[in-house]
C-alpha positions in Angstrom: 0.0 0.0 0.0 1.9 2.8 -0.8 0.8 5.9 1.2 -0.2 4.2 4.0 2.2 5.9 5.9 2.9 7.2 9.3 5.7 8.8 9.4 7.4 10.7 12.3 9.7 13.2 11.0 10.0 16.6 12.1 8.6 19.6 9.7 8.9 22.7 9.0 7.6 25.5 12.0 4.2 27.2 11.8 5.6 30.2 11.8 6.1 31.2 7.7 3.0 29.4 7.0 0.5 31.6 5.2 -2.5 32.8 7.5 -6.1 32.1 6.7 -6.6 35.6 5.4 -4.6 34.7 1.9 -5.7 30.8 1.9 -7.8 30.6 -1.4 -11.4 29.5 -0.6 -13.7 26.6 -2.5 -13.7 27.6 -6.3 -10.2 29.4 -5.7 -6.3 28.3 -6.1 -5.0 30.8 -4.2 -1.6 29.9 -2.7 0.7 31.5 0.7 4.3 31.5 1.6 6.0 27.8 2.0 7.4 26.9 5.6 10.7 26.1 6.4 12.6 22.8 6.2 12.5 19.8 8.3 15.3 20.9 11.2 14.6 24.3 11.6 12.2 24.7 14.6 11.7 20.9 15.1 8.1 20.4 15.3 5.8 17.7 14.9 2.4 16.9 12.9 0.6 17.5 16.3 2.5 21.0 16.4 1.6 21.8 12.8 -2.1 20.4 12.6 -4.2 22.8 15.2 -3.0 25.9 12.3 -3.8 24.7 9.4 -7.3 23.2 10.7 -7.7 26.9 11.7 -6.6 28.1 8.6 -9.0 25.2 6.4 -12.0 25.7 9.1 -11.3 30.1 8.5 -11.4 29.7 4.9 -15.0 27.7 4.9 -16.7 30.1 7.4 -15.7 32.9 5.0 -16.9 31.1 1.9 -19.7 29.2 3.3 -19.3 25.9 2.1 -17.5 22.9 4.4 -13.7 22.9 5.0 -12.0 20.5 2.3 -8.3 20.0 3.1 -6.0 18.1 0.6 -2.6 16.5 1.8 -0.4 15.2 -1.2 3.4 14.5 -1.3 5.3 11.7 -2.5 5.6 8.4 -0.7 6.7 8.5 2.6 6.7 12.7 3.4 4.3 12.2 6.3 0.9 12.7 4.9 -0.9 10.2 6.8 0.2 11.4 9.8 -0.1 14.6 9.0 -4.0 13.8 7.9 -5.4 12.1 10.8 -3.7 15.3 12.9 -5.3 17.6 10.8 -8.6 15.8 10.8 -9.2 15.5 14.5 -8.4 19.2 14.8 -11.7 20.1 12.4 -13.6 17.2 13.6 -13.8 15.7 10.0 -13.6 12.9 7.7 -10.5 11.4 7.3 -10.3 9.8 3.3 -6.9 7.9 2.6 -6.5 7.9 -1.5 -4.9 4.1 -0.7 -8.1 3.0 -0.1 -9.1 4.3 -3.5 -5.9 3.2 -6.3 -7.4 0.4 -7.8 -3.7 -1.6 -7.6 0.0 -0.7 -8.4 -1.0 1.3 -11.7 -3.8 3.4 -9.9 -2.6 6.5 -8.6 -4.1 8.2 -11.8 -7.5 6.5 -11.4 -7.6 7.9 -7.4 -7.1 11.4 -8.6 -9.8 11.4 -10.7 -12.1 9.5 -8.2 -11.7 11.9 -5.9 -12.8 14.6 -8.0 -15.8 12.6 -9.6 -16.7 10.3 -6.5 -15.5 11.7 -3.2 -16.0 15.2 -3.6 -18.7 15.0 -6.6 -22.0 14.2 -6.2 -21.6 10.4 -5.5 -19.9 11.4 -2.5 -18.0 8.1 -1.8 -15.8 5.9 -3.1 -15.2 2.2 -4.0 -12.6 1.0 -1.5 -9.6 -1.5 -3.0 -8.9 -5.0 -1.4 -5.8 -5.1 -1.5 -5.2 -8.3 0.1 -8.3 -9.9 -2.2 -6.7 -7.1 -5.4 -10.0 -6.1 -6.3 -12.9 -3.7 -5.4 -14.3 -3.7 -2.3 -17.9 -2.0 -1.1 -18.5 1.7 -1.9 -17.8 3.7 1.1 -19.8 6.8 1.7 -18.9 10.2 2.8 -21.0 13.0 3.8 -21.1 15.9 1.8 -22.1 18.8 4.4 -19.3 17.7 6.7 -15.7 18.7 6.8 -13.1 16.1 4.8 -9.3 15.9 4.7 -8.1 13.6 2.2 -4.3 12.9 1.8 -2.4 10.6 -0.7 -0.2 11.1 -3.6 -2.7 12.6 -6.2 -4.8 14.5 -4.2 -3.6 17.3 -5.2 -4.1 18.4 -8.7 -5.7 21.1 -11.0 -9.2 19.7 -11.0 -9.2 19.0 -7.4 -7.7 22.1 -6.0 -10.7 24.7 -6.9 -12.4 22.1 -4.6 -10.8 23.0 -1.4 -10.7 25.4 1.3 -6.4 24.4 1.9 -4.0 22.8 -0.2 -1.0 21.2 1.4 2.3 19.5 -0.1 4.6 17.2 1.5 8.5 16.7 0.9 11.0 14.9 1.8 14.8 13.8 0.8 14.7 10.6 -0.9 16.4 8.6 1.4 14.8 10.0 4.4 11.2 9.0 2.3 12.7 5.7 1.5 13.3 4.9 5.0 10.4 5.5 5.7 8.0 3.6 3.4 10.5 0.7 3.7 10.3 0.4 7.1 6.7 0.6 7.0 5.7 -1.8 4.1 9.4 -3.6 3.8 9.9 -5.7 0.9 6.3 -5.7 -0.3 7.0 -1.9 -1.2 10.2 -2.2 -2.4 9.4 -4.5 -5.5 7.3 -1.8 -6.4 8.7 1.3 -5.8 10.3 2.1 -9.0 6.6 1.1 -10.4 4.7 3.4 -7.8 7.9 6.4 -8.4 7.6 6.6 -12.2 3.9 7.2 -11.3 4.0 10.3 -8.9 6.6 11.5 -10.9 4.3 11.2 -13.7 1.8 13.4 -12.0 3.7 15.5 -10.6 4.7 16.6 -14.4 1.5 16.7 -15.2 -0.4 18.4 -12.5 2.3 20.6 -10.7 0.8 20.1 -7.1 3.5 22.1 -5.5 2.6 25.1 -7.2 -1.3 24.5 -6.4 -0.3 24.5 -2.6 -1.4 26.9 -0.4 1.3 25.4 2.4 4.2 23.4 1.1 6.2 21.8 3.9 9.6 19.7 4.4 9.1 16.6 6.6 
């Protein structure tokens, strides 16, 4: 499963992150100052969360419509962690995109689910099995209530008019391959040049840093 993770690295401090006031709001891609890298004040997802739920929850009072928050970043940069943080903070539901890739070859098809399935009008998804590899029962989400979703392809330029805060996740290689190896060990690592040449693929194609509102080292 390859953002399943839960990573404990230190990020970037709240300090240079952009305030609510200049987050863009649903239907907008407006985008803030990045923080600073992983080392420089030392804190945690738990020190990072309770600001940008503020930030997310600011944006959706303003606007009027439920706070959306998308987490995306490549393989092991902390998004899990960072999600279920960020998620108990705004008292919302948490959706992890590895429920949704239909497989090894399905980070595109998640992507687009979100945007059709999750946050359109079907609001739900069809979970993968990934022990059975094949679709699993539709979950459903409810689409008055704040969501965070995080995984690699949750942030791209069909989903981010959709949200009230866009976040992206990086990390040195090694540090990220640490990470998702130690998590997932071997099972991961026969695929990670598979699942790489995918993120990098949408990365190329989507630009998610640049769609960010918050962009943070981990």
């Amino acid at each position: 499963m390859p953002d399943a993770e839960r990573a404990t690295g230190t990020t970037g401090g709240t300090g240079t992150t952009g305030g609510t006031g200049t987050t863009g709001g649903a239907g907008t891609t407006g985008t803030t100052g990045t923080t600073g890298g992983a080392g420089t004040t030392g804190t945690t997802a738990g020190d990072l969360a309770p600001g940008l739920a503020a930030a997310a929850a600011g944006v959706a009072a303003a606007t009027g419509h439920r706070a959306v928050v998308l987490i995306d970043g490549r393989s092991g940069t902390g998004k899990t962690t960072l999600g279920a943080q960020v998620a108990e903070q705004l008292g919302a539901q948490l959706v992890h995109l590895d429920d949704l890739y239909p497989g090894w070859d399905g980070l595109r098809a998640a992507s687009d689910a979100l945007v059709t399935d999750v946050l359109g009008a079907p609001s739900g998804y069809r979970r993968w099995d990934w022990d059975a590899d094949g679709p699993a029962e539709w979950t459903s989400v409810d689409p008055d209530l704040p969501i965070v979703v995080e995984g690699c392809g949750a942030l791209s330029r069909a989903s981010a008019p959709l949200a009230s805060l866009r976040v992206w996740l990086e990390a040195d290689d090694a540090v990220r391959w640490d990470r998702a190896i130690g998590r997932d060990g071997e099972v991961f690592a026969r695929e990670w040049d598979r699942w790489a040449a995918q993120e990098q693929a949408f990365i190329a194609a989507e630009d998610p840093a640049a769609l960010a509102d918050v962009v943070l080292r981990t």
